[in-house]
PDB file as gemmi writes it, atoms N, CA and C in Angstrom:
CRYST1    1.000    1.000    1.000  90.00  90.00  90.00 P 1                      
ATOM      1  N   UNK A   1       0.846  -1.190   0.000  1.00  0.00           N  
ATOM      2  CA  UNK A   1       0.000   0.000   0.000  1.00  0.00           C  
ATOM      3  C   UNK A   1       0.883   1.242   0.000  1.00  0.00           C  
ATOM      4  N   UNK A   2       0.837   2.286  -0.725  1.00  0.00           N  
ATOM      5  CA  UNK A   2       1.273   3.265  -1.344  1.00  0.00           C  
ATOM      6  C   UNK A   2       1.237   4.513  -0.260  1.00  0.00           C  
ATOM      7  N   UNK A   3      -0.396   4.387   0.052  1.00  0.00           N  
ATOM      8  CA  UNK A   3      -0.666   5.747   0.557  1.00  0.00           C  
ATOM      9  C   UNK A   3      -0.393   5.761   2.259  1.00  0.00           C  
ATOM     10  N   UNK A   4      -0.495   6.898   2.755  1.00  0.00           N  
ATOM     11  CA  UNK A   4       0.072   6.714   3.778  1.00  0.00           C  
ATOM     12  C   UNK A   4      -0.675   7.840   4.644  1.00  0.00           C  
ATOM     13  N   UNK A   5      -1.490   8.393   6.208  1.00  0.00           N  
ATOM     14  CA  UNK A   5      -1.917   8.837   6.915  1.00  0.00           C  
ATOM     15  C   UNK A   5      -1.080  10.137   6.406  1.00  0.00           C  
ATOM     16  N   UNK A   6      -1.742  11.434   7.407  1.00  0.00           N  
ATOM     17  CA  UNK A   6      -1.037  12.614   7.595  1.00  0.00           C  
ATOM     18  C   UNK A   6      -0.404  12.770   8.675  1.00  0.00           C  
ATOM     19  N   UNK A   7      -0.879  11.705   9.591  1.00  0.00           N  
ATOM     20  CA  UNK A   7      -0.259  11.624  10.705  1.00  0.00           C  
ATOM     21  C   UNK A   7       1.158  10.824  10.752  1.00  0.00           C  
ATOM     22  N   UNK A   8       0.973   9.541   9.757  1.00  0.00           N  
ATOM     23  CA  UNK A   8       2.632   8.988   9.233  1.00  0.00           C  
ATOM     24  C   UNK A   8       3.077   9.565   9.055  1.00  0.00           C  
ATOM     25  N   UNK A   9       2.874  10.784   7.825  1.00  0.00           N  
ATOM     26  CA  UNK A   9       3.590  11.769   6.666  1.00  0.00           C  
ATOM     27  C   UNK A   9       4.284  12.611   7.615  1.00  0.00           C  
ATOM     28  N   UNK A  10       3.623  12.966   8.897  1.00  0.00           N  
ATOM     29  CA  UNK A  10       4.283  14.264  10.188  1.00  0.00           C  
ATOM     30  C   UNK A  10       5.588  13.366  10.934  1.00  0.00           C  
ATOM     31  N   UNK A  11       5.302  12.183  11.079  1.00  0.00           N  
ATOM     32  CA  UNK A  11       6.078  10.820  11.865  1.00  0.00           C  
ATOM     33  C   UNK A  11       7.195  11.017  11.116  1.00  0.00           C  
ATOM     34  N   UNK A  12       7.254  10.962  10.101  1.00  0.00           N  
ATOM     35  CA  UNK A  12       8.297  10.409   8.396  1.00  0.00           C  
ATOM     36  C   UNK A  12       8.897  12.197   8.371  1.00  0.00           C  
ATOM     37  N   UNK A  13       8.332  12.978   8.143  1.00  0.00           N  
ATOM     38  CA  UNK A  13       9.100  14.441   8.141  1.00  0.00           C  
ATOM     39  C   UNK A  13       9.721  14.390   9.537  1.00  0.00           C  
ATOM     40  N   UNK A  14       9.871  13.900  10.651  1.00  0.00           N  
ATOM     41  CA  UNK A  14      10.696  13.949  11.788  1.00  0.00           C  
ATOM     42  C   UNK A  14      11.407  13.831  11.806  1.00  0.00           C  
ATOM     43  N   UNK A  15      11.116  11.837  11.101  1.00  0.00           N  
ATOM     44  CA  UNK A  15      12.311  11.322  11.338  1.00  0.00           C  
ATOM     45  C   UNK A  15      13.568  11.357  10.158  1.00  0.00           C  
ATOM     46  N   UNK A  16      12.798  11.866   9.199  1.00  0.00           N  
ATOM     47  CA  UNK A  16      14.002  12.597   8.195  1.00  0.00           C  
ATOM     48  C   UNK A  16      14.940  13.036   8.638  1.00  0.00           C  
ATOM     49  N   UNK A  17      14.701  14.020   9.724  1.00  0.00           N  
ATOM     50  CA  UNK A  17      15.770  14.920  10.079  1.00  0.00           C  
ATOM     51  C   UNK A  17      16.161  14.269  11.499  1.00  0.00           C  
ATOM     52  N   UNK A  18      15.872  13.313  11.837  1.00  0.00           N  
ATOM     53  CA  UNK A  18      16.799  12.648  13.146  1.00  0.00           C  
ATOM     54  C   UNK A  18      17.244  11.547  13.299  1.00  0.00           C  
ATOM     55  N   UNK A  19      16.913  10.694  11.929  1.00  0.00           N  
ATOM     56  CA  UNK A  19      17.477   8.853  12.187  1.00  0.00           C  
ATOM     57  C   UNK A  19      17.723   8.838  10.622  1.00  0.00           C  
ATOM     58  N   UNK A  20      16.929   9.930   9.371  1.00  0.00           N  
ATOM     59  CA  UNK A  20      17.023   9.148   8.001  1.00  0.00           C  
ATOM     60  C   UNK A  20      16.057   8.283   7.673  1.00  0.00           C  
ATOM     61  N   UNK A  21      15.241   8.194   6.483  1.00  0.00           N  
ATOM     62  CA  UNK A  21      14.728   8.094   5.822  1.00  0.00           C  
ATOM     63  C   UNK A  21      14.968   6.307   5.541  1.00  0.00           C  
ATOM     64  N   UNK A  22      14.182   5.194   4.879  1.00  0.00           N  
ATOM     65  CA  UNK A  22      14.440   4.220   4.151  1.00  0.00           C  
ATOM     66  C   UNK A  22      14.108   4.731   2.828  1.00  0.00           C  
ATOM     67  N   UNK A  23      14.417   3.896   1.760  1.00  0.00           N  
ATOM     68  CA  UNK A  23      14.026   4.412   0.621  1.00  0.00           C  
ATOM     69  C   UNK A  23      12.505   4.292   0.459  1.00  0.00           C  
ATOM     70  N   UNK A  24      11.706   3.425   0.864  1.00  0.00           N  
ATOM     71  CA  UNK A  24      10.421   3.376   1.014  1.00  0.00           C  
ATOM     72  C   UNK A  24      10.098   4.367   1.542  1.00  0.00           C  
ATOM     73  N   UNK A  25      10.208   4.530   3.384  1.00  0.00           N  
ATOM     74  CA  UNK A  25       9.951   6.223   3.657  1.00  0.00           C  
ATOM     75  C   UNK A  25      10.259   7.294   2.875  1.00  0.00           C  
ATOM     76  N   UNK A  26      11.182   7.362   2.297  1.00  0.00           N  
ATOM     77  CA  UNK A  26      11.362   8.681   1.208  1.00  0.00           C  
ATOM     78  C   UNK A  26      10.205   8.338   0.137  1.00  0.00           C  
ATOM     79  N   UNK A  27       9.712   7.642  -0.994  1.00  0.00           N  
ATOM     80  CA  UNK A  27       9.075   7.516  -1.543  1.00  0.00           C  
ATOM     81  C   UNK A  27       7.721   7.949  -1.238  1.00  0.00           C  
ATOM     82  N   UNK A  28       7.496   6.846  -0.187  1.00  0.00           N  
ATOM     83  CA  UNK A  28       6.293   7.720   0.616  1.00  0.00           C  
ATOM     84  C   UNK A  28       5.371   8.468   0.787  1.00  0.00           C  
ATOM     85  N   UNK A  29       6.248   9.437   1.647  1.00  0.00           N  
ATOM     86  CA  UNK A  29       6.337  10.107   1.949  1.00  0.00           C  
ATOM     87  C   UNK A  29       6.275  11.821   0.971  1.00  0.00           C  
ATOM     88  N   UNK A  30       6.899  11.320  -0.130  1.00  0.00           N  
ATOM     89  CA  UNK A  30       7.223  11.990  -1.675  1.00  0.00           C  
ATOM     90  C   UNK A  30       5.686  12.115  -2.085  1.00  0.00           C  
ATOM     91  N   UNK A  31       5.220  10.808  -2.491  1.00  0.00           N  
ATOM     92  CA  UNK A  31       3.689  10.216  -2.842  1.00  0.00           C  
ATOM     93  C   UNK A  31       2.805  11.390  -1.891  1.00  0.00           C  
ATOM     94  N   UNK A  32       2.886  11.562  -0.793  1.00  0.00           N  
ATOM     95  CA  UNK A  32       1.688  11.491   0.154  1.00  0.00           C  
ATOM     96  C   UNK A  32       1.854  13.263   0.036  1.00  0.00           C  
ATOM     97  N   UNK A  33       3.082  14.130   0.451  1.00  0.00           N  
ATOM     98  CA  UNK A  33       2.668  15.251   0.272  1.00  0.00           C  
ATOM     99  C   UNK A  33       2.880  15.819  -1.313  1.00  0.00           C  
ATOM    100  N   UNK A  34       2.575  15.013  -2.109  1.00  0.00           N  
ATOM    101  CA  UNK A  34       2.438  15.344  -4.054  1.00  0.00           C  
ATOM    102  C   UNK A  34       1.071  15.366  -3.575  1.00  0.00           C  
ATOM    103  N   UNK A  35       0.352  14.849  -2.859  1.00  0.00           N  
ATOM    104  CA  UNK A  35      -1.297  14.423  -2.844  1.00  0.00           C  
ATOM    105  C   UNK A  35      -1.786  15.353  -1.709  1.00  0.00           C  
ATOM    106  N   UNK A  36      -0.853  16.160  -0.777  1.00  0.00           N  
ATOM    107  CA  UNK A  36      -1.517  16.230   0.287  1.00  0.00           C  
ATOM    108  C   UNK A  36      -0.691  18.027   0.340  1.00  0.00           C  
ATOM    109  N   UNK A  37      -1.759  19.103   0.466  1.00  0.00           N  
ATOM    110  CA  UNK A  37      -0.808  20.487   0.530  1.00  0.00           C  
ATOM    111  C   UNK A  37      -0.230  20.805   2.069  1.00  0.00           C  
ATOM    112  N   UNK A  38      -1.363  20.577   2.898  1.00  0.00           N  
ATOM    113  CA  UNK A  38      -0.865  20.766   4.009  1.00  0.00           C  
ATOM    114  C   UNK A  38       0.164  19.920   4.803  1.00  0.00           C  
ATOM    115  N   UNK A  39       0.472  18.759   5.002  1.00  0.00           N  
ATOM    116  CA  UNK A  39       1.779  18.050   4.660  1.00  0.00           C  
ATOM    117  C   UNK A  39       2.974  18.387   3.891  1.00  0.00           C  
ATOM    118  N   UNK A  40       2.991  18.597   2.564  1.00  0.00           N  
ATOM    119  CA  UNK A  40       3.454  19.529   1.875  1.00  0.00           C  
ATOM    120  C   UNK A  40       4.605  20.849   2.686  1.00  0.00           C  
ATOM    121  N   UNK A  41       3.292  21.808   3.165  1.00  0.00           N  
ATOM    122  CA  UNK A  41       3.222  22.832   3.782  1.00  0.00           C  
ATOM    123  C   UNK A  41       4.116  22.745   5.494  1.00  0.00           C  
ATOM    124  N   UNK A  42       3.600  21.572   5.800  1.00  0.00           N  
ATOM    125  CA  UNK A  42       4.404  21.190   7.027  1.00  0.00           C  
ATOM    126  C   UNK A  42       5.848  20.828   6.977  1.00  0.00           C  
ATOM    127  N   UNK A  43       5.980  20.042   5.923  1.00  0.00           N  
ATOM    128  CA  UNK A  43       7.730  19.330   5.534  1.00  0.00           C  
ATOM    129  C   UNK A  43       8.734  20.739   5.540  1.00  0.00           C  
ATOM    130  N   UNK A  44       7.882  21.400   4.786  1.00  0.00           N  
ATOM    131  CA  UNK A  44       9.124  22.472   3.535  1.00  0.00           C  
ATOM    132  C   UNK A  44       9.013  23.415   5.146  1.00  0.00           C  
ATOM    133  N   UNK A  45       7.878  23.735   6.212  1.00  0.00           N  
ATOM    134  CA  UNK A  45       8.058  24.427   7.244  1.00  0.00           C  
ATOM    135  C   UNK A  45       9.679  23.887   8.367  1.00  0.00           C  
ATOM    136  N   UNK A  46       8.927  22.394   8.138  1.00  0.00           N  
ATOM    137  CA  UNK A  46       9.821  21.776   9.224  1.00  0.00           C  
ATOM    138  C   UNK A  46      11.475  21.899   8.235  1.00  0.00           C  
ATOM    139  N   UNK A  47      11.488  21.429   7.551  1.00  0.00           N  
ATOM    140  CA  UNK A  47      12.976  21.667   7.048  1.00  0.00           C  
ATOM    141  C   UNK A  47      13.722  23.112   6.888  1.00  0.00           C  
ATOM    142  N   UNK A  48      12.589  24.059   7.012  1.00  0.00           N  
ATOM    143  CA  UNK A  48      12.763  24.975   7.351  1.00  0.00           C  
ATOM    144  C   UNK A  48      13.705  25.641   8.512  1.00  0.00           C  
ATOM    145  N   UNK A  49      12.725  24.837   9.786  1.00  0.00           N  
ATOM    146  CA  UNK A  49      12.782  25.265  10.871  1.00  0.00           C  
ATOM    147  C   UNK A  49      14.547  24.609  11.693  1.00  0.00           C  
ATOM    148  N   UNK A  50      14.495  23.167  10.961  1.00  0.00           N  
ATOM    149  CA  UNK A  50      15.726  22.605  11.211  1.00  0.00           C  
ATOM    150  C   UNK A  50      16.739  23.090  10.195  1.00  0.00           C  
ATOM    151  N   UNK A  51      16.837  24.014   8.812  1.00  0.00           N  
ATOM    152  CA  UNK A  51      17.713  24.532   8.915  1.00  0.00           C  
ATOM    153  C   UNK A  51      18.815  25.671   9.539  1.00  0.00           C  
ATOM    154  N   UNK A  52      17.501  26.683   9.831  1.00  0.00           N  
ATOM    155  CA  UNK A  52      18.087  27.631  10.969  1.00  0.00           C  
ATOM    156  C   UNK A  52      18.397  27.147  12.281  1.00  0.00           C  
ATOM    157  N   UNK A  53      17.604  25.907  12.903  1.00  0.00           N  
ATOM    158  CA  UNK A  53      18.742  25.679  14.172  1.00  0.00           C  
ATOM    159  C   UNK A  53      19.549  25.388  13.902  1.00  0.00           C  
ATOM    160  N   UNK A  54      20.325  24.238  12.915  1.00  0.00           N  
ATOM    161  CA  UNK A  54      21.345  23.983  12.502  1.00  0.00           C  
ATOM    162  C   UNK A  54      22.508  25.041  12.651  1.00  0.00           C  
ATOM    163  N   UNK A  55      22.158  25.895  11.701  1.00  0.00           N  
ATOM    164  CA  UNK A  55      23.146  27.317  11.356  1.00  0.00           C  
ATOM    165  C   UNK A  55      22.855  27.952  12.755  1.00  0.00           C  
ATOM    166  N   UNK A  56      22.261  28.111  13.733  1.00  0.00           N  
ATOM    167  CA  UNK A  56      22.563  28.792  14.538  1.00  0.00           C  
ATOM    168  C   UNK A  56      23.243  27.812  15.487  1.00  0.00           C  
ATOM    169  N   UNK A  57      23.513  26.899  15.768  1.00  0.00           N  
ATOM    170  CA  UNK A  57      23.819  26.117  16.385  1.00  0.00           C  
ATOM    171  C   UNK A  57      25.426  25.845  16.123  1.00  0.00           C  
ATOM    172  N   UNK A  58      25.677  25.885  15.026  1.00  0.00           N  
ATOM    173  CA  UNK A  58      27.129  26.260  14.462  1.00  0.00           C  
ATOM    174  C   UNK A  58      27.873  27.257  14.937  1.00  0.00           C  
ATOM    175  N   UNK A  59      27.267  28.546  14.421  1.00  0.00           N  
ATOM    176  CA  UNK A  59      27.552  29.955  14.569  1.00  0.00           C  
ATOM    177  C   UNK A  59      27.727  29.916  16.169  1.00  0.00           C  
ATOM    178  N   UNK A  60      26.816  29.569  17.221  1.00  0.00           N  
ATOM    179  CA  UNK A  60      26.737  30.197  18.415  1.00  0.00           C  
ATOM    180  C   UNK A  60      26.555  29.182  19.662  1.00  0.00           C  
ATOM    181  N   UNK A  61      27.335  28.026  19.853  1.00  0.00           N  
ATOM    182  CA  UNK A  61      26.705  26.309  20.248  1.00  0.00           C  
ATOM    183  C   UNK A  61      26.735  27.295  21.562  1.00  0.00           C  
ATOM    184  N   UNK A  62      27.067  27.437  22.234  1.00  0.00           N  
ATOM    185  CA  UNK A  62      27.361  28.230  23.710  1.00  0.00           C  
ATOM    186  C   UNK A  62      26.546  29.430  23.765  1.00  0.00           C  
ATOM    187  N   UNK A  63      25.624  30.105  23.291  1.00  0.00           N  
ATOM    188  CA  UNK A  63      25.081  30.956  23.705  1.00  0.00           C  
ATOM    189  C   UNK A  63      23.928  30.736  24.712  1.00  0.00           C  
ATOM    190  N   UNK A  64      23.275  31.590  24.674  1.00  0.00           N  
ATOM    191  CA  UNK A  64      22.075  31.525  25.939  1.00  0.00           C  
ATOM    192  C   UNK A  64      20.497  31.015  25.313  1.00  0.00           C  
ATOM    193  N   UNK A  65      20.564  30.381  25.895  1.00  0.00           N  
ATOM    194  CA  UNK A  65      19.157  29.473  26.097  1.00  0.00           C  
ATOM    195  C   UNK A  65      18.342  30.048  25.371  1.00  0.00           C  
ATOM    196  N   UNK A  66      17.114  31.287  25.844  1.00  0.00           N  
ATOM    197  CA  UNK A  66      16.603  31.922  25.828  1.00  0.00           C  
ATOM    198  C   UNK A  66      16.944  32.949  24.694  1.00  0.00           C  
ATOM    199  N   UNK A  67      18.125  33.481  24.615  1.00  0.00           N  
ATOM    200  CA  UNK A  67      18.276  34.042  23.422  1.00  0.00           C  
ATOM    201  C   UNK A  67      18.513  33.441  22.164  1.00  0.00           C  
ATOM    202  N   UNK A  68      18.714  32.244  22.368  1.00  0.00           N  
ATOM    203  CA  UNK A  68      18.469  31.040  21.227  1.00  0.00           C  
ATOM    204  C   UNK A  68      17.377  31.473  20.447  1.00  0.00           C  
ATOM    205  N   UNK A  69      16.463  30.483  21.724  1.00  0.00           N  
ATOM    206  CA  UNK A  69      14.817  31.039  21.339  1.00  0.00           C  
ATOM    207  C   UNK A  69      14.272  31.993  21.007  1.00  0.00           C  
ATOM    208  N   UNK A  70      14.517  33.197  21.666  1.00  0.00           N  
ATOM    209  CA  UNK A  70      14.002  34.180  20.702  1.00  0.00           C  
ATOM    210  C   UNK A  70      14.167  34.811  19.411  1.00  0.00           C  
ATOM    211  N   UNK A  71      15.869  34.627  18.904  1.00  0.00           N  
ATOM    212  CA  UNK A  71      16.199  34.927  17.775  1.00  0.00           C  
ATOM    213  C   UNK A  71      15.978  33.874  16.914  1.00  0.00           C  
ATOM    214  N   UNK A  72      15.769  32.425  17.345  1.00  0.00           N  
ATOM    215  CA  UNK A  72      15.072  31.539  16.368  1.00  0.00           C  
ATOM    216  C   UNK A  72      13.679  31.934  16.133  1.00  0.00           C  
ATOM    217  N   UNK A  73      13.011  32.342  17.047  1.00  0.00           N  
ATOM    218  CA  UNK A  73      11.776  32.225  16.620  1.00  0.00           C  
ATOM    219  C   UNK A  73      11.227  33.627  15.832  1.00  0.00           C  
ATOM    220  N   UNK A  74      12.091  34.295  15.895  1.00  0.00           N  
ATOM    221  CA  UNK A  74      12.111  35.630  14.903  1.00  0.00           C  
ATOM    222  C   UNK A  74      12.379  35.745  13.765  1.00  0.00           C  
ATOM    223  N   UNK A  75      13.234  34.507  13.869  1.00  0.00           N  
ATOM    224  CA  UNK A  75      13.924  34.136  11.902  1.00  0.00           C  
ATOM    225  C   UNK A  75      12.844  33.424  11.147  1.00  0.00           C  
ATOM    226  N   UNK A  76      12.166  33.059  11.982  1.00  0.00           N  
ATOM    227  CA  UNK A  76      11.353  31.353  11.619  1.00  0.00           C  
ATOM    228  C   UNK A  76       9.993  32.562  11.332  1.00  0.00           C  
ATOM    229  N   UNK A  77       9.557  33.255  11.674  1.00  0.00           N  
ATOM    230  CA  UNK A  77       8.313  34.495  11.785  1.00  0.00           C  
ATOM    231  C   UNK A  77       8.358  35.170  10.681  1.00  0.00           C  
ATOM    232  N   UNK A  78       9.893  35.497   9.812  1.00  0.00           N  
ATOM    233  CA  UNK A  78      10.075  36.365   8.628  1.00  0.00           C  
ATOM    234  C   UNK A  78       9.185  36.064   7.637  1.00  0.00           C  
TER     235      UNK A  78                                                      
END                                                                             
């Protein structure tokens, strides 16, 4: 079976970015938000959101907690 929940599709955009994908999950996953906008809409958010921690996390591993958070969540708001 091909198709897959929106609730998998949110499961599968997670774990993209914390364990990797099988090639089946990538396929998927591919399938389900081609069919689905808000999924879609969620992935390209979430890869979003894990690219700027990334880069800030580089730039600044030792900074403050709180100012993490707020300048992430100001970038992520643009």
């Amino acid at each position: 079976m091909f198709s897959i929940s929106c609730k998998r599709a949110s499961e599968l955009v997670h774990k993209k970015h914390n364990e990797g994908l099988t090639t089946k999950e990538r396929w998927r996953l591919k399938i389900h938000t081609g069919m689905c906008s808000a999924c879609k809409t969620f992935e390209k958010q979430t890869d979003q959101i894990e690219k700027i921690v990334k880069s800030r996390i580089q730039k600044q591993p030792s900074a403050n907690l709180e100012d993490f958070k707020v300048d992430t969540l100001s970038k992520i708001n643009k």
